[in-house]
Backbone bond lengths (Angstrom), bond angles and torsions (degrees), N, CA, C in turn:
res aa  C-N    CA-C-N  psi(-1)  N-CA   C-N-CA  omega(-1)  CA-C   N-CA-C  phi
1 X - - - 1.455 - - 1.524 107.98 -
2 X 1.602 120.76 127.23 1.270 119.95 179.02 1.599 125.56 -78.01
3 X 1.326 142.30 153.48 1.203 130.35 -146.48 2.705 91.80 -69.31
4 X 1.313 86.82 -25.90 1.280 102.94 -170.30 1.705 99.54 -45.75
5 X 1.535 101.71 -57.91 1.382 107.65 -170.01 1.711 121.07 -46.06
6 X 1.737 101.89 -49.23 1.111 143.39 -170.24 2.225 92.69 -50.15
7 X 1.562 102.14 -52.87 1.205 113.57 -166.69 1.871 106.22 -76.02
8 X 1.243 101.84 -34.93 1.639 104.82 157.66 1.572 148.63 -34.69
9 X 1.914 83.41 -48.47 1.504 109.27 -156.30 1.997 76.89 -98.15
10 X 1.006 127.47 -66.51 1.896 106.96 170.89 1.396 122.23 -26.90
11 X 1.309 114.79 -55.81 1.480 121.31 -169.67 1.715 114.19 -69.38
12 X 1.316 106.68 -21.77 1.207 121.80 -155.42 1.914 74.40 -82.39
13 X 1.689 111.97 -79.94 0.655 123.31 -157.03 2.313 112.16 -53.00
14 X 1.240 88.36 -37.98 1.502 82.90 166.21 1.711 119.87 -61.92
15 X 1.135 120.07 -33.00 1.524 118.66 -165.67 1.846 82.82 -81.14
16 X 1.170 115.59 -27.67 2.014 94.52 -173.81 1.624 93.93 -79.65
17 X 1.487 122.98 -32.61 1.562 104.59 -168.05 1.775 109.00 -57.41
18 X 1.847 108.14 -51.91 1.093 106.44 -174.95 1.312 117.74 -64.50
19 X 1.903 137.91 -22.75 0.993 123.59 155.42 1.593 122.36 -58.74
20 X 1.343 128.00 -25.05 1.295 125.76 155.96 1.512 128.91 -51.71
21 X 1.354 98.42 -16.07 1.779 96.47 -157.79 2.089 80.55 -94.76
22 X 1.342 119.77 -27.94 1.390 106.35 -165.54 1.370 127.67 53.22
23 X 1.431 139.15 -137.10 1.271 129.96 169.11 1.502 108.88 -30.28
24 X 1.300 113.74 -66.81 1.850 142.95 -140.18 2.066 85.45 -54.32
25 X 1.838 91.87 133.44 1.659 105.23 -172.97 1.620 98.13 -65.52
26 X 0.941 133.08 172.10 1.700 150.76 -160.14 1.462 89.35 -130.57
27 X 1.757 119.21 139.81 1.131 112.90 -166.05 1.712 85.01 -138.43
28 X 1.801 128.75 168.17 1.359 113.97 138.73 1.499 111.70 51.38
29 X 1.563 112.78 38.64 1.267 104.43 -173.50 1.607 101.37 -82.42
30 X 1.097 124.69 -44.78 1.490 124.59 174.49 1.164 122.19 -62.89
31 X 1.351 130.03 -8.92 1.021 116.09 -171.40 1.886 98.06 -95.91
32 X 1.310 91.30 -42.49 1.859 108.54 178.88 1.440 91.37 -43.37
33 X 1.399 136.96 -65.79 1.332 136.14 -134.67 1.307 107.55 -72.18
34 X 2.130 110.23 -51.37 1.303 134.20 166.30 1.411 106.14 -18.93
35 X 1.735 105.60 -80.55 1.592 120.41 177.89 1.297 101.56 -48.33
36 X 0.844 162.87 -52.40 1.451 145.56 -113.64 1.527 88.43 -106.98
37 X 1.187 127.73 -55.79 1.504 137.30 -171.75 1.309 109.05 -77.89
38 X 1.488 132.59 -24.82 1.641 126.23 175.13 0.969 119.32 -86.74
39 X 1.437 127.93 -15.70 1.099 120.72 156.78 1.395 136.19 -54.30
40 X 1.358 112.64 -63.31 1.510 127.27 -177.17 1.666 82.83 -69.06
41 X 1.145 147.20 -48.82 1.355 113.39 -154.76 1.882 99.90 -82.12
42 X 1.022 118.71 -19.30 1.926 114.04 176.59 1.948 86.12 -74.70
43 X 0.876 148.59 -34.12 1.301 139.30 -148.17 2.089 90.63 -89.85
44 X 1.008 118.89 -40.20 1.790 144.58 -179.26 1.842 81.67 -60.00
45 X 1.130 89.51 -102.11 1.442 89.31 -167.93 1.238 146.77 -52.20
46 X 1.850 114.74 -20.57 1.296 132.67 138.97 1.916 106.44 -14.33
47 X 1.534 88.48 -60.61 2.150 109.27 -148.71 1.656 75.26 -71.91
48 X 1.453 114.78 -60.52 1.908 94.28 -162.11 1.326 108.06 -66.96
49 X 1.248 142.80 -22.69 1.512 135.76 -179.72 1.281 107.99 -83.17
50 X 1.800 138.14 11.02 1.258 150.03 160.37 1.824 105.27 71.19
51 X 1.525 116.11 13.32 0.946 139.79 -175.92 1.060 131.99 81.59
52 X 1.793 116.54 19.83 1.490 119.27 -169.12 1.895 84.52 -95.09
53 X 1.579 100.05 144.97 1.287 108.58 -144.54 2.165 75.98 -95.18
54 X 1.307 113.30 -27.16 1.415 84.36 -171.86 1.146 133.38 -82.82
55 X 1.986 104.52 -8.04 1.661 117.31 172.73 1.499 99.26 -70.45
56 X 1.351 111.45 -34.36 1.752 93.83 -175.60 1.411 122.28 -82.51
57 X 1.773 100.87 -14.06 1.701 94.17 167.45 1.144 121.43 -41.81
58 X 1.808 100.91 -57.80 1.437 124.61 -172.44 1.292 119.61 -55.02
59 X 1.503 109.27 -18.63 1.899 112.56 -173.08 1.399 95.02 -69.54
60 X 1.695 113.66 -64.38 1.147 114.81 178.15 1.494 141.82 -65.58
61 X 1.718 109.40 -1.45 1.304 105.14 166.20 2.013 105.42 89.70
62 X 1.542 99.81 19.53 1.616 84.90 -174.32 1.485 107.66 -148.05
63 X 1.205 123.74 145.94 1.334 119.64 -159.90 1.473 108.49 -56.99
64 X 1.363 109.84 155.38 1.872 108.64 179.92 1.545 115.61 -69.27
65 X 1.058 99.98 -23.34 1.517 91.33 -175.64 1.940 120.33 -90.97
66 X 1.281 82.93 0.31 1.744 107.22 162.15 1.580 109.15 -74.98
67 X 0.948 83.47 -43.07 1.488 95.52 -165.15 1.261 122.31 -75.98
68 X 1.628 114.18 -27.26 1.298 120.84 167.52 1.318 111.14 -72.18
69 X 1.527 111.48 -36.79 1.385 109.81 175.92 1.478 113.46 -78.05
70 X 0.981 144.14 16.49 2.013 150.24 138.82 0.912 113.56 -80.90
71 X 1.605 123.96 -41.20 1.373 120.19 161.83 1.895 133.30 -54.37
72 X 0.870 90.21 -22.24 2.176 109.80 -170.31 1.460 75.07 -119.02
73 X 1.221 179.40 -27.07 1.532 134.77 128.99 1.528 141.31 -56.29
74 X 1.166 88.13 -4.25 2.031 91.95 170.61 1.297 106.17 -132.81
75 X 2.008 120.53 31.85 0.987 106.34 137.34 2.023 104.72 96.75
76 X 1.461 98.07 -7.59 1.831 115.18 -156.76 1.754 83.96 -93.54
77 X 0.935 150.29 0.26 1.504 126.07 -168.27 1.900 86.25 -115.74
């Protein structure tokens, strides 16, 4: 999947939430979106880095000890 697609399937999916919300104000949209997408992708790369936490730092480009700490907030450690 190209990062393009990836940017599609958000946008896509944000323009149906806010047509869902109708009137009703939109709150925490960044933060919702943030979570929603870091999860499944630390849970992705967790499984391809066989769970050694510093190959998957490196997938993602972010120090390990960041990373442990995303992990022990969504619950992944």
């Amino acid at each position: 999947m190209s990062q393009e697609s990836i940017q599609e399937v958000v946008q896509h999916n944000l323009e149906k939430y806010f047509d869902d919300l109708g009137e009703l104000q939109p709150s925490n949209v960044y933060d919702m979106v943030v979570l929603s997408v870091e999860k499944p992708m630390l849970a992705v790369v967790m499984a391809r880095a066989e769970g050694n936490q510093s190959s998957a730092a490196a997938m993602l480009g972010i120090n390990r000890n960041t990373l442990r700490k995303k992990l022990q907030q969504h619950g992944l450690l």
